[in-house]
ROKOL-910776 format. One record per residue (C-alpha): residue number from 0; residue in three letters; chain; x, y, z. Coordinates in steps of 0.02 Angstrom, whole numbers, plus 50000, padded with zeros to 5 digits. Example, Ala and Ser with C-alpha at 12.3 -4.5 7.8 and 13.67 -1.06 7.14 Angstrom:
% ROKOL-910776
PT;kolgu;kedo;dolo;east;north;up
PT;0;ALA;A;50615;49775;50390
PT;1;SER;A;50684;49947;50357
% end
This chain:
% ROKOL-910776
PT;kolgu;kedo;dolo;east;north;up
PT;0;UNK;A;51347;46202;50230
PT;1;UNK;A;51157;46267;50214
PT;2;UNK;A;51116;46407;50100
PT;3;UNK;A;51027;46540;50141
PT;4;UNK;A;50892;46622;50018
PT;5;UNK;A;50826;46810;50005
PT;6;UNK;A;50734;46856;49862
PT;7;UNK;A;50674;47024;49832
PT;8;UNK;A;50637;47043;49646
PT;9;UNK;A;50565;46934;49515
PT;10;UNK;A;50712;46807;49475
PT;11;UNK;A;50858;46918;49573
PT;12;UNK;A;50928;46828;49744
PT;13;UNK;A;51034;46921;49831
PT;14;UNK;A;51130;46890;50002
PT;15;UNK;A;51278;46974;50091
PT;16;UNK;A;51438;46927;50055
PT;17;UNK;A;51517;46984;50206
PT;18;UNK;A;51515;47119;50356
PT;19;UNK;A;51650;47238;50333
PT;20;UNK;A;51658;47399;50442
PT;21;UNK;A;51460;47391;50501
PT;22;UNK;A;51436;47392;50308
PT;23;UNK;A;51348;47236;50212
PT;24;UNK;A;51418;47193;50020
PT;25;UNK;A;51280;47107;49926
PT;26;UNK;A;51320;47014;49779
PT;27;UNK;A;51175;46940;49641
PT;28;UNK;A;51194;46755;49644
PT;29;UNK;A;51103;46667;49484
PT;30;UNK;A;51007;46532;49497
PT;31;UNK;A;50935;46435;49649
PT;32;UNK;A;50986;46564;49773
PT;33;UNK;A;51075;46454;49878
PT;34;UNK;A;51257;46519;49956
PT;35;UNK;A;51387;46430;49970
PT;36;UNK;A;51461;46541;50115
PT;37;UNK;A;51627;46485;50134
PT;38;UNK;A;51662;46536;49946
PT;39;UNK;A;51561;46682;49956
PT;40;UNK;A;51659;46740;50118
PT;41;UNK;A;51830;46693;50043
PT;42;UNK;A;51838;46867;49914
PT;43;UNK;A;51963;46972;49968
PT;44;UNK;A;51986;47087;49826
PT;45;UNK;A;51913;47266;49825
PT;46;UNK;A;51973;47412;49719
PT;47;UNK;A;51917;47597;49730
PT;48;UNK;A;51905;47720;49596
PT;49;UNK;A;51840;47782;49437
PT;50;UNK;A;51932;47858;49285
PT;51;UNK;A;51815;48005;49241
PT;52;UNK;A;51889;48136;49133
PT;53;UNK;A;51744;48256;49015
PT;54;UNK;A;51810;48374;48905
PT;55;UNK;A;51990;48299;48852
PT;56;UNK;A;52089;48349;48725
PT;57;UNK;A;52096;48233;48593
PT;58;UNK;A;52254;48155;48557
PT;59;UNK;A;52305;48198;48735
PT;60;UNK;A;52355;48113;48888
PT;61;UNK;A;52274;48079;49062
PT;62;UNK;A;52327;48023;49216
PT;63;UNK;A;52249;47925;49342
PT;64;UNK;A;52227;47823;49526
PT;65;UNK;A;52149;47682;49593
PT;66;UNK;A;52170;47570;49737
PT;67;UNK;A;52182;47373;49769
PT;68;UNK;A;52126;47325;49942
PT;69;UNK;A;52131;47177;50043
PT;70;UNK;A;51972;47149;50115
PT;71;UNK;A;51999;46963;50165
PT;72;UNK;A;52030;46909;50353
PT;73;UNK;A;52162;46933;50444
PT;74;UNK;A;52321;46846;50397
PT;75;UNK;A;52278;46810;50211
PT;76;UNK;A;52361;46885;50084
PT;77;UNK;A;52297;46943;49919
PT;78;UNK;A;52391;46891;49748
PT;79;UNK;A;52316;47026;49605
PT;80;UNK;A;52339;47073;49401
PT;81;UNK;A;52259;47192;49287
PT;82;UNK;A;52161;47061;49188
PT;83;UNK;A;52097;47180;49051
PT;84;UNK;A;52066;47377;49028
PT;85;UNK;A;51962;47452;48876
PT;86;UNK;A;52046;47435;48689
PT;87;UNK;A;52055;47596;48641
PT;88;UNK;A;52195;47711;48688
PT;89;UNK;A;52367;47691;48731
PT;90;UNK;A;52366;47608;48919
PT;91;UNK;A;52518;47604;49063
PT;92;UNK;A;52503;47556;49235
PT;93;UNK;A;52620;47554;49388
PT;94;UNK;A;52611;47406;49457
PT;95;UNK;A;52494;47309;49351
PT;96;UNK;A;52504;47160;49465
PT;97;UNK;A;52549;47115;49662
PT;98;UNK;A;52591;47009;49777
PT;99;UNK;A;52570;46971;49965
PT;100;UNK;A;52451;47113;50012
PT;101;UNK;A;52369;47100;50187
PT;102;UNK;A;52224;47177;50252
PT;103;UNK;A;52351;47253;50378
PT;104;UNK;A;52443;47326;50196
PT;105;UNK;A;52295;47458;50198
PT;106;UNK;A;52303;47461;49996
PT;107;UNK;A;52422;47489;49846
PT;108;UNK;A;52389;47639;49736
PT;109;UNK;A;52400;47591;49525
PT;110;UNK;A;52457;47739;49440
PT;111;UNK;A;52388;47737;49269
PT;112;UNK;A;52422;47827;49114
PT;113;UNK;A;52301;47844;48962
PT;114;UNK;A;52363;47927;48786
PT;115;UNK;A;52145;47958;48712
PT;116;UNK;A;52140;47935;48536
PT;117;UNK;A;52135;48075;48416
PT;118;UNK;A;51946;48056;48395
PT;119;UNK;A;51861;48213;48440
PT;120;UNK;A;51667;48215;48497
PT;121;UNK;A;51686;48057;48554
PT;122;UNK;A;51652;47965;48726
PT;123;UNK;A;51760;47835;48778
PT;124;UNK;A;51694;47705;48909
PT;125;UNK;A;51736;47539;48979
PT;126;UNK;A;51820;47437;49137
PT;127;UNK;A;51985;47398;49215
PT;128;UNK;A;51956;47230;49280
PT;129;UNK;A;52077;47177;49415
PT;130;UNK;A;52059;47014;49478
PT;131;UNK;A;52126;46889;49635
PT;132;UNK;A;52269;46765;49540
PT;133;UNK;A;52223;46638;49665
PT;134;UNK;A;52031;46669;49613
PT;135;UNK;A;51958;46732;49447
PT;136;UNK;A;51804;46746;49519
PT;137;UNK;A;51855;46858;49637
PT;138;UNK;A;51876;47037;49543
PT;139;UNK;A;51843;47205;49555
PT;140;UNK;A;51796;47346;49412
PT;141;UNK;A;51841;47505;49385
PT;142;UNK;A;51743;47615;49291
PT;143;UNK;A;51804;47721;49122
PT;144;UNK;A;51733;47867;49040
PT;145;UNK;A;51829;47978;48944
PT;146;UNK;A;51742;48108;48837
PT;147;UNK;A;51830;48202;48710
PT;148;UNK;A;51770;48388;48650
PT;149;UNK;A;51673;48422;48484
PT;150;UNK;A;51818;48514;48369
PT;151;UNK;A;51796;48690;48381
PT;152;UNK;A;51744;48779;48210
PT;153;UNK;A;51904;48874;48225
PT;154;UNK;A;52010;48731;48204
PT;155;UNK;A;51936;48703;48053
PT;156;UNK;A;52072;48729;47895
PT;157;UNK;A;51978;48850;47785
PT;158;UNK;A;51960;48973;47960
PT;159;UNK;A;52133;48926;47994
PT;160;UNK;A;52172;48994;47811
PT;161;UNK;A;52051;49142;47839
PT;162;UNK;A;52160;49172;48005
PT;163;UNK;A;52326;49193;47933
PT;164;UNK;A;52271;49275;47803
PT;165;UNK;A;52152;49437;47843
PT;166;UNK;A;52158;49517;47688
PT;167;UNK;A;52065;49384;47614
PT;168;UNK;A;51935;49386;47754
PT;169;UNK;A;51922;49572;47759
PT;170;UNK;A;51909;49578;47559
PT;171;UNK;A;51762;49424;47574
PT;172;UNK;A;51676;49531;47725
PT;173;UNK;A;51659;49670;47606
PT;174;UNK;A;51590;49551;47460
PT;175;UNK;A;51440;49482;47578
PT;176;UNK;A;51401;49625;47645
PT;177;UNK;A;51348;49718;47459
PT;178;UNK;A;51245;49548;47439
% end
């Protein structure tokens, strides 16, 4: 089958991978630029989402969504597994693999569950990477960003000391203040 080449910046071919609802996925393709269409045209994974959470406890947990799709032809069925997720944090998801989905399926929501670890000030990022059994090199990514809160100064144990104890504070209050 001929290849077909587009390039449009220095080194980068790119060419669509398939016509999906009037829209056009483009994919980089290293090297000569030349498709092979009938593998490029054979992905039928597609997930949607992003894990986003700013401002997160640490030590806490978050829940989450994302969906597997079927974007293949009609008829074919899509085998799927979470390959990998990030290594930090406590991870559960429900299902974490499938079998059988059709494009008629619509799509299969993964419930996910993340306990952050009890780093505070701290951003968290990395991918889910769900992938086509039949096809490594047909995957998706989802996108992770957690970002966990700089402690607050009152959580601090010599305020925490200062708090249940007020005669102390008001007796040091009085000290400053004659300095």
């Amino acid at each position: 089958m001929q290849g077909i080449e587009w390039t449009f910046l220095a080194g980068i071919t790119t060419a669509p991978l398939a016509v999906i609802s009037q829209e056009i996925i483009y994919k980089s393709i290293p090297g000569d630029g030349l498709v092979d269409w009938e593998s490029a045209l054979a992905i039928d994974l597609n997930c949607d989402g992003i894990i986003h959470y700013d401002g997160i406890t640490a030590g806490s947990t978050v829940y989450g969504t994302f969906k597997v799709l079927n974007i293949g032809g009609p008829n074919s069925t899509l085998n799927w597994e979470i390959e990998s997720y990030p290594n930090w944090g406590t991870w559960t998801f429900n299902p974490i693999s499938g079998e059988n989905l059709t494009p008629e399926d619509e799509f299969i929501t993964v419930y996910l569950t993340i306990e952050i670890p009890s780093e505070s000030d701290t951003a968290f990022e990395g991918y889910i990477r769900v992938i086509n059994q039949d096809d490594v090199e047909d995957y998706d990514l989802i996108p992770v960003y957690i970002k966990t809160p700089r402690q607050k100064i009152t959580d601090m144990i010599f305020f925490k000391f200062l708090k249940n104890n007020l005669n102390i504070y008001w007796f040091l209050q009085l000290i400053l203040k004659n300095f």
